[in-house]
C-alpha positions as CSV (number, residue, x, y, z in Angstrom):
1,X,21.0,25.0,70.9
2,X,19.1,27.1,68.2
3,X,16.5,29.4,69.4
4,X,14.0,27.2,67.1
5,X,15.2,24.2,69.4
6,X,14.6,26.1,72.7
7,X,10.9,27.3,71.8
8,X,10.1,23.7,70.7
9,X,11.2,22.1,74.0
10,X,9.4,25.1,75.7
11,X,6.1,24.2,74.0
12,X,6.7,20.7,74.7
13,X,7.1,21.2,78.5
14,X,4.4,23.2,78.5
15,X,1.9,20.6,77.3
16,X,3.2,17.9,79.3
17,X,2.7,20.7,82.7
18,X,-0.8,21.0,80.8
19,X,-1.4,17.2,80.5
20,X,-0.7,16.5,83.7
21,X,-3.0,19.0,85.6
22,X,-5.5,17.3,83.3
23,X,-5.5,14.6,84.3
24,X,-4.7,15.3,88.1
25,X,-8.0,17.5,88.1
26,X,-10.0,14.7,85.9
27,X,-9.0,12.6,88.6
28,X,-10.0,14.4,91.7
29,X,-13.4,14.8,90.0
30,X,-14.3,10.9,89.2
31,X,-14.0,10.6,93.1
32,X,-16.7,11.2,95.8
33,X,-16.2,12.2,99.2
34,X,-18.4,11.2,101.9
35,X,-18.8,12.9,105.7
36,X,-20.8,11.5,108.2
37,X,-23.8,13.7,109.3
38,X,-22.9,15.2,112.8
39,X,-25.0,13.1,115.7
40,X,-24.9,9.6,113.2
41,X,-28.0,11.3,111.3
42,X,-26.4,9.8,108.1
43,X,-24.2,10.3,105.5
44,X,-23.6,13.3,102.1
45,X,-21.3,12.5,99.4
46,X,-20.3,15.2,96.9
47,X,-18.2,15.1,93.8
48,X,-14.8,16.1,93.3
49,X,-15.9,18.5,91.6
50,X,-17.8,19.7,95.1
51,X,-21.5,19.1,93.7
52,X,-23.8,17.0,96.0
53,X,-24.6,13.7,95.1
54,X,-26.3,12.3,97.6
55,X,-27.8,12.7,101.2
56,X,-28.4,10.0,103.2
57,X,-30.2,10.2,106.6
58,X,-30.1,7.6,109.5
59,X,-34.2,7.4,109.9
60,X,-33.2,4.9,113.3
61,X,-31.6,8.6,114.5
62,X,-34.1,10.9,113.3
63,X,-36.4,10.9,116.4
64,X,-33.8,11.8,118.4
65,X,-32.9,15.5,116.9
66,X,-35.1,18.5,115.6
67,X,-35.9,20.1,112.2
68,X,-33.3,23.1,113.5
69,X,-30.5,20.7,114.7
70,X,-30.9,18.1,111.7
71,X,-30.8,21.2,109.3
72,X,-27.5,22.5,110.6
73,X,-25.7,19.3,111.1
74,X,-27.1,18.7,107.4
75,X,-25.0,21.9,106.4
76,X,-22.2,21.3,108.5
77,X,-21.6,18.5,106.5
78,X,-22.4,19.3,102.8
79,X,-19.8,22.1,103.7
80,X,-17.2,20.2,105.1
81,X,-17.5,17.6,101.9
82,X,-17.4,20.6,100.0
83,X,-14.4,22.4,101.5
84,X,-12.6,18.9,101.4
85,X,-13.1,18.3,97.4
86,X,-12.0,22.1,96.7
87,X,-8.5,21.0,98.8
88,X,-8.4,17.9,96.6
89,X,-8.5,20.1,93.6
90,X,-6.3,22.6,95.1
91,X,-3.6,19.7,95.8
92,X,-4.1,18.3,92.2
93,X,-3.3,21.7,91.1
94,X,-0.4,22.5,93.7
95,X,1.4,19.4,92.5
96,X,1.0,19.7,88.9
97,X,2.8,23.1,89.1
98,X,6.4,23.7,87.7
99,X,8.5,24.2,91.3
């Protein structure tokens, strides 16, 4: 095989490696993850991309917790949706790899 031959079959593994953590990563980021609020105070939803998109609180619940409490089981879970879409991303990544 020439050298010529080895450098195009290079490049073109190379872009297929490339087009395939595209669209692994494209998909993680079309999907939302959702975590319950701690306490059944309600619901967040962030991207895949790990940007909130939504709070929802239980209002049936929210007598039954303080300003303190609600804002730390709030933060609890925007983290935890967070943390969850950065492993998606990380596992889109991880498999898209050469091994």
């Amino acid at each position: 095989m020439s050298r010529r031959s080895r450098l195009e079959n290079l490049v073109s593994e190379i872009e297929e490696r490339d087009e395939k953590r595209t669209r692994a990563i494209a998909n993680v980021r079309s999907q939302t993850i959702e975590v319950d609020i701690p306490d059944d105070l309600g619901v967040v939803e962030v991207s895949g991309a790990g940007r909130l998109e939504r709070i929802e609180i239980d209002l049936d619940n929210l007598p039954y917790t303080t300003a303190p409490a609600l804002s730390a089981s709030l933060l609890e879970a925007i983290v935890a949706a967070e943390e969850h879409a950065q492993e998606l991303r990380q596992q889109a990544l991880d498999v898209s790899r050469p091994r």
